[in-house]
C-alpha positions in Angstrom: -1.4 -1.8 14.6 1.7 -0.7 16.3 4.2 1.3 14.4 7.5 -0.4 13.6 10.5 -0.2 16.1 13.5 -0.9 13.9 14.4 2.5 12.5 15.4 1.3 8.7 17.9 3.7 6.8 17.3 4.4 3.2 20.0 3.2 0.6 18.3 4.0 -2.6 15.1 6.5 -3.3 12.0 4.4 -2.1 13.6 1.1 -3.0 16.6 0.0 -0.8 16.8 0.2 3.0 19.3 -1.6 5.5 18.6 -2.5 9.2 21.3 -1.4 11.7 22.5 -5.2 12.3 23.5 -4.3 8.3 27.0 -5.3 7.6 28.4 -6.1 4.2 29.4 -10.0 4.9 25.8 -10.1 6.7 23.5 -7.8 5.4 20.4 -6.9 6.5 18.4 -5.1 4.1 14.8 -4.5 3.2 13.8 -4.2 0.0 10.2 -2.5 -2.1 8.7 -2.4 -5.7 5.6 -0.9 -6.4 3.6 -0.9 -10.2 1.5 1.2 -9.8 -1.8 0.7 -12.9 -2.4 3.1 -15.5 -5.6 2.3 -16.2 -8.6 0.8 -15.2 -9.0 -3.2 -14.7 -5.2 -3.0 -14.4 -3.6 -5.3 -11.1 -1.6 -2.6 -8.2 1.3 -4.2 -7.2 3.6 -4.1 -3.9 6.3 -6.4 -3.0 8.5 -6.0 0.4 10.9 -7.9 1.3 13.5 -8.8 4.0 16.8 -10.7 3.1 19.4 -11.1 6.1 22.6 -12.3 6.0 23.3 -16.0 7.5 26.3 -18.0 9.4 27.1 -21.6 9.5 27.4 -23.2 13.2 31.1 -21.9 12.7 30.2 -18.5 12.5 31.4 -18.0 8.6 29.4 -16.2 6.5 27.0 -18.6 4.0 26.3 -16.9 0.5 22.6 -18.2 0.8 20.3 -15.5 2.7 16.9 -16.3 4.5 14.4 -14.0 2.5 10.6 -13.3 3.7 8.5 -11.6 1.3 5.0 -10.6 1.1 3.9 -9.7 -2.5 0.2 -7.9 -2.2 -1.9 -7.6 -5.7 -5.0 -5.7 -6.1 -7.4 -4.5 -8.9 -7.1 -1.0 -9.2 -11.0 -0.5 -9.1 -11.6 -3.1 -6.1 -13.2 -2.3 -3.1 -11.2 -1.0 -0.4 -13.1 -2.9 2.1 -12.1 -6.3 0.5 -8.2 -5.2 0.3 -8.9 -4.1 4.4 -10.5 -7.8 5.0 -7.3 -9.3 3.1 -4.4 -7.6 5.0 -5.9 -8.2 8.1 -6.6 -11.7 7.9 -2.6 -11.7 6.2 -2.0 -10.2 9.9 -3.3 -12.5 11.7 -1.7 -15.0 9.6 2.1 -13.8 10.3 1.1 -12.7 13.7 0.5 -16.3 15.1 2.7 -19.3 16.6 1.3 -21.3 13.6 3.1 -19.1 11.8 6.3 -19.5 13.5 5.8 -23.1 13.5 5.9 -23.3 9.8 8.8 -20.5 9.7 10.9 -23.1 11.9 9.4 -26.4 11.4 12.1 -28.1 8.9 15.2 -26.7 11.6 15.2 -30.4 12.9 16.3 -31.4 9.5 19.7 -30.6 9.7 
């Protein structure tokens, strides 16, 4: 897979990061949580997510935001080959026009 493009610029240790599109009335910012187990049989958790800023067809700033977010559980002892088989499938997934269709698929609605 190809590394990422958008250079991202931390706002908080390992947490907060903004895009540079990032203004305050339309933000652009990526966000990250990790629980990490402490023992065995415990769930590894990673959350990432991406909220931007939105306008209205007159340009003004909307206090909703469009958020995408990919949440990615694992047991601690599973099989690496299993987690592998997962995020590539979720790649795929993301990756294709269906995708996008579903992404954009309710714009006719307004």
């Amino acid at each position: 897979m190809a590394a990422m493009t958008t250079v991202l610029e931390a706002r908080s240790p390992g947490a907060e990061y903004t895009a540079p599109s990032h203004t305050i009335s339309k933000p652009v910012l990526v966000l990250q949580s990790r629980k990490t187990p402490s023992a065995n049989g415990v769930i590894a958790e990673d959350v990432v997510s991406v909220l931007h800023g939105t306008v209205d067809s007159n340009g003004d700033a909307l206090p909703q935001k469009v958020l995408f977010s990919a949440t990615v559980r694992r047991p601690y002892t599973g099989a690496t080959a299993d987690r592998d088989a997962a995020l590539t499938l979720f790649r795929e997934i993301v990756a294709s026009d269906n995708f996008t269709d579903i992404v954009t698929g309710q714009d006719n609605l307004q």
